[in-house]
N, C-alpha and C positions, 0 to 999 in steps of 0.2 A: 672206394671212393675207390680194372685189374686192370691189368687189366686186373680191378679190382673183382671184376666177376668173369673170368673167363673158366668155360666148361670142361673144356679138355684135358685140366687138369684132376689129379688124383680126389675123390669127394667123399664124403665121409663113409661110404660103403667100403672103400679100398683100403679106406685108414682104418677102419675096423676088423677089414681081414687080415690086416698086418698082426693083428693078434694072436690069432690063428698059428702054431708053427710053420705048419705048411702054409701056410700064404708067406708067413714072413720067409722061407723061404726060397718061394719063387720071386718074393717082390726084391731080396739082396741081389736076385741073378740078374735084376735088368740094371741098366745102367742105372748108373744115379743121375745125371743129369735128363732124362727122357723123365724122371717121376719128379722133378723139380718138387721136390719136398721143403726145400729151404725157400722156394719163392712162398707156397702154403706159410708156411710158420713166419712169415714176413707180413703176409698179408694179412695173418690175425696180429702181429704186432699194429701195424696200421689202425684196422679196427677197432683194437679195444684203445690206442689214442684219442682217435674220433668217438666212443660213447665213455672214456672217462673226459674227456673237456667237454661234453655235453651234460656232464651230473650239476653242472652249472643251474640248468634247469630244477635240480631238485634241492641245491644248497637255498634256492632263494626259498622257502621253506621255513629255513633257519637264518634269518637276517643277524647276522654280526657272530654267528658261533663259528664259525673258523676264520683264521688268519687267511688273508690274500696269498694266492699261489707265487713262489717269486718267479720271476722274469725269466730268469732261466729254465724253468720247467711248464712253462705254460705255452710248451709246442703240441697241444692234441691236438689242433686245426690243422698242423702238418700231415697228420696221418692221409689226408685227401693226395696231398704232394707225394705221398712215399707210391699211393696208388697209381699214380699216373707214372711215374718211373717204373713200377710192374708191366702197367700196363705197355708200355714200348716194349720191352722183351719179351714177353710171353706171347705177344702178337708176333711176333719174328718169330718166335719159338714156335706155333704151331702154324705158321702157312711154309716153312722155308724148306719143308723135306717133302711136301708133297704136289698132285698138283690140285691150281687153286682154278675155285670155282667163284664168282663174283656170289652167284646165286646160293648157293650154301654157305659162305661166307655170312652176306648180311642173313641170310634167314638164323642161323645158328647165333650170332651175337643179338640180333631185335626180340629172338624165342627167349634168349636168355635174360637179356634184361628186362624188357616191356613188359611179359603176364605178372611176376613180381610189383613189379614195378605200379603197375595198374590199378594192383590188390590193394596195396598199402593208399594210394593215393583215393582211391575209393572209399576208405576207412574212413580217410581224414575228413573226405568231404561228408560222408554219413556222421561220422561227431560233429562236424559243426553246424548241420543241418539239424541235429536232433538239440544240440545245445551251442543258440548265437554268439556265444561269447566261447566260444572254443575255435572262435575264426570265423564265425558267422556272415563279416563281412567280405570275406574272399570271395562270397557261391555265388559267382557270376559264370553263365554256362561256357562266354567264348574261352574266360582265362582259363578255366575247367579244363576243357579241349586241346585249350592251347600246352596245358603242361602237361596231358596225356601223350603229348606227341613228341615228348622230349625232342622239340626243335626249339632253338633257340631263344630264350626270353630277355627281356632286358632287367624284368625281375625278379625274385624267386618264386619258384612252382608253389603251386598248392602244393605240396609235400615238400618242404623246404629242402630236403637233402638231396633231389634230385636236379639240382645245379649242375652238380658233378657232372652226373651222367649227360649232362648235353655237350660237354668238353669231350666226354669217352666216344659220345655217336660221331663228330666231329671227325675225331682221329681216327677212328674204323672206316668213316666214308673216305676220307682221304687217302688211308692204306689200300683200302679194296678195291679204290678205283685206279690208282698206280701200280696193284698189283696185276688186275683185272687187264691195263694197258700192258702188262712186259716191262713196264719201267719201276719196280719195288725198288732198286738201288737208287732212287731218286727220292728215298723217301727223309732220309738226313737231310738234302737239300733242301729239300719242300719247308721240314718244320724249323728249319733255320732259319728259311726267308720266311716264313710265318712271325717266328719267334722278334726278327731284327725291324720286322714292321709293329710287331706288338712294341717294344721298347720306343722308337717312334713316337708312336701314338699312346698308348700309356703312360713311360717314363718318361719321355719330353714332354710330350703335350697331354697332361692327362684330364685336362680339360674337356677333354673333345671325349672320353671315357663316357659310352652310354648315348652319346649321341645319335648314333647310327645304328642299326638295330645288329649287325654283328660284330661293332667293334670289339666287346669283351670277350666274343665267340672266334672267330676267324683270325682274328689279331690276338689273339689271347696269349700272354705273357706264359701261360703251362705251358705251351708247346714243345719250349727248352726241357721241362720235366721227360715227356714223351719221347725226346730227342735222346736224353740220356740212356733211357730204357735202351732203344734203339740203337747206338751206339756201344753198346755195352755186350747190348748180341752179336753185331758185327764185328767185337772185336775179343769173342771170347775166348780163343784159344792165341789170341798175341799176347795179353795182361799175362803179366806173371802170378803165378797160382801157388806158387811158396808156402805163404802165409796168410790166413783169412782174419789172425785177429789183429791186424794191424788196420788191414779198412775198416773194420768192425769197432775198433776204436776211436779210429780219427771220424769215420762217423757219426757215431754216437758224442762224441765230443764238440764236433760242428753243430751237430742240432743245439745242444745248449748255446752254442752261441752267438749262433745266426739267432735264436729263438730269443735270445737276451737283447740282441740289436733292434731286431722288428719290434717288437716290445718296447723298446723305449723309444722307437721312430715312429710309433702309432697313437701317439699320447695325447688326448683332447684338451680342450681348455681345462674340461672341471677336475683334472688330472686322472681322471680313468682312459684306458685304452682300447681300443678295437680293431680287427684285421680282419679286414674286408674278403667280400669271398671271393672277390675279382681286383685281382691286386692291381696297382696302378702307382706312378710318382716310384719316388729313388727306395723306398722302403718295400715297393711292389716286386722289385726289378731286383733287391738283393735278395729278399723272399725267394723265387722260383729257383735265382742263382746258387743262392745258396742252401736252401731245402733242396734242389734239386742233383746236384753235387754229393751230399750228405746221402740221400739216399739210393743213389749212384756205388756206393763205396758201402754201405750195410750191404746192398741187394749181392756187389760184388762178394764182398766177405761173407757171404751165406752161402754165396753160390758154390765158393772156393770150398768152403767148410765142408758141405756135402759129398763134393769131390772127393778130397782129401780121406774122406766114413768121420771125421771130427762131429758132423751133425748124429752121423747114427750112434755116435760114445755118449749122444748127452743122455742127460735123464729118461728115462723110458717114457715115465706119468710125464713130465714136462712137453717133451716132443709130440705125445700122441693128443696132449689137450690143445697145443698148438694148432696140432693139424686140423684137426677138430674146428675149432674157432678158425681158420681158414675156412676149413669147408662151407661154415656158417656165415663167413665174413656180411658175404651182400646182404642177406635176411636179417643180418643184426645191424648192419648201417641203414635199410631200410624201418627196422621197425623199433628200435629203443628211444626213438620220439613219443610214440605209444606207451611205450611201461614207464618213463621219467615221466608223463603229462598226468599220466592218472596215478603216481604213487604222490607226485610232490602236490596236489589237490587232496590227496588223502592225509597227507601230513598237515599239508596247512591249515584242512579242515578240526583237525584232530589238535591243533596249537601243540606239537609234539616238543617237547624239553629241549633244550639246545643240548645239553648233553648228551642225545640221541641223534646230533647230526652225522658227525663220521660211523657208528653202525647202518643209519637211515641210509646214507649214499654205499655203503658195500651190498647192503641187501638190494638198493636199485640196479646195481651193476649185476649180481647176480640173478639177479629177476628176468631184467633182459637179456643175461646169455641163454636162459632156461629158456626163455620164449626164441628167441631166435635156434636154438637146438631142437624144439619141438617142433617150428614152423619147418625148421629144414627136412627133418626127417618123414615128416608126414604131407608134402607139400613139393618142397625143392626138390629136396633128391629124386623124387616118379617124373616130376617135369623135366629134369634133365638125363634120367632114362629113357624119355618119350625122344626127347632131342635128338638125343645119340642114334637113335633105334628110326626114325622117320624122318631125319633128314640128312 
């Protein structure tokens, strides 16, 4: 949910020659900050946010055999908002040393995300064509079409998770045509006056939310998320760089409790809650503020950390499985819709014991990292060697 999918950075071929002595090596000689190895290990924290609050899917399975998650820990839906704070930096990160091409630009971000992207959406609609009640009613060809085009919809894609990515194309076309004009230093402006129309029209009046076909797109309250990223590049060598577990803390510490407020500001009549994927009203608005912020201050104190070699003292196994699940990120936010739909149908089929639900939900977790580590290595990683290599 980069730039939860940007290429340029290190991908699991790199991370595996890190094993290698000589590659590890040469990879200590390069700067730390060029292999942005702590954005990687951020961005798999992200993802495995977003597919453990989607194990939701395979709890219902087991009606009543676990306690409700408390309030304060049921921020995986944030993992999307840590993405789009990536994603502002790591886009400044890789157009600000060289020179930029509009044309390589969007072809290398649409290469990266659309063939993926296509695949899994394909999938979906071949399951619910071969079985109606697996979504049966969605196979209408224009909406089809329409969510292949990741342009903007007013409601979720055939592939429900690629919501996201119409927010990401959004801010790549606005970066690349600001870049493409000679005016990239106008891009904090841009998504500020984006951001303070979104507020506007969602937090004031969020009424009007969904009326217009790009209000939740163009006026989108993320904006401030991508803004952070982006600020954050442009001010990376003024922040003082001291200390990383300090933002690392008060980070982590704001998620709980921004995650504790939303949670109780999202609360329906029949007392269950839900948070919307396009936030809106005063709970929408502290959301991006404060998810956004929060993950402003991890991404700093990672960054910091790397610096410092604090990231290279950690755990060997730790770090390299991080990177790893970076590398995988996109293919596992794409496809563990797929392994949660068909393990929690095989449970349910199966009337499996409640006391089989917390192993049921770790083997679902670990089923789709296995599938999204297989997809990438036999799949993503040649696609984005083709990338590299032809455009």
């Amino acid at each position: 949910m980069e730039s939860p999918w940007v290429d340029d950075l290190p991908d699991a071929a790199s991370s595996a020659a890190r094993l290698r002595p000589h590659a590890a090596a040469s990879a200590r000689a390069e700067p730390a900050a060029a292999r942005l190895e702590s954005v990687q290990a951020l961005r798999a924290a992200a993802a495995l946010a977003v597919v453990c609050w989607h194990l939701v899917w395979v709890v219902r399975a087991f009606p009543g055999a676990l306690p409700a998650l408390p309030r304060a820990l049921a921020f995986g839906y944030a993992g999307v908002d840590l993405f789009f704070v990536i994603s502002g930096y790591v886009i400044c990160h890789i157009t600000h040393s060289r020179p930029f091409s509009l044309a390589r630009f969007a072809a290398r971000r649409w290469l990266r995300i659309a063939p993926l992207y296509a695949l899994f959406t394909a999938l979906a609609v071949l399951a619910a064509w071969l079985r109606p009640d697996w979504g049966g009613e969605k196979l209408d060809l224009a909406y089809v079409l329409h969510s292949l085009s990741l342009l903007p919809m007013r409601e979720l894609p055939f592939l429900d998770v690629g919501w996201s990515l119409e927010h990401e194309i959004l801010f790549y076309a606005l970066a690349g045509a600001l870049l493409a004009a000679g005016r990239g230093r106008w891009l904090p402006h841009a998504l500020a006056a984006l951001f303070a129309a979104g507020v506007v029209v969602h937090g004031l009046l969020p009424e009007w939310t969904g009326r217009r076909p790009f209000d939740a797109h163009v006026f989108s309250l993320y904006h401030f998320e991508f803004l952070v990223g982006v600020l954050l590049f442009r001010a990376r060598h003024a922040l003082p760089a001291r200390s990383w577990r300090i933002p690392l803390v008060a980070g982590a510490l704001g998620l709980l409790a921004v995650s504790s407020w939303v949670a109780a500001h999202s609360l329906r009549p029949d007392g269950s809650w839900h948070v919307a994927t396009q936030p809106s009203g005063l709970a929408g608005v502290v959301r991006v503020l404060g998810y956004g912020l929060c993950a402003g201050l991890l991404l700093r104190g990672l960054l910091v950390a790397e610096q410092s070699g604090a990231f290279a003292r950690a755990p060997r196994a730790l770090r390299d499985l991080l990177l790893r699940i970076g590398d995988a990120s996109y293919v596992l936010y794409l496809s563990h819709f797929f392994v949660y739909s068909i393990l929690a149908k095989l449970y349910a089929g199966l009337a499996a014991p409640a006391w089989l639900a917390a192993p049921a939900l770790a083997g679902a977790l670990a089923a789709a990292l296995a599938f999204a580590f297989a997809v990438h290595v036999a799949l993503e990683r040649p696609l984005l060697r083709a990338i590299h290599a032809r455009v």
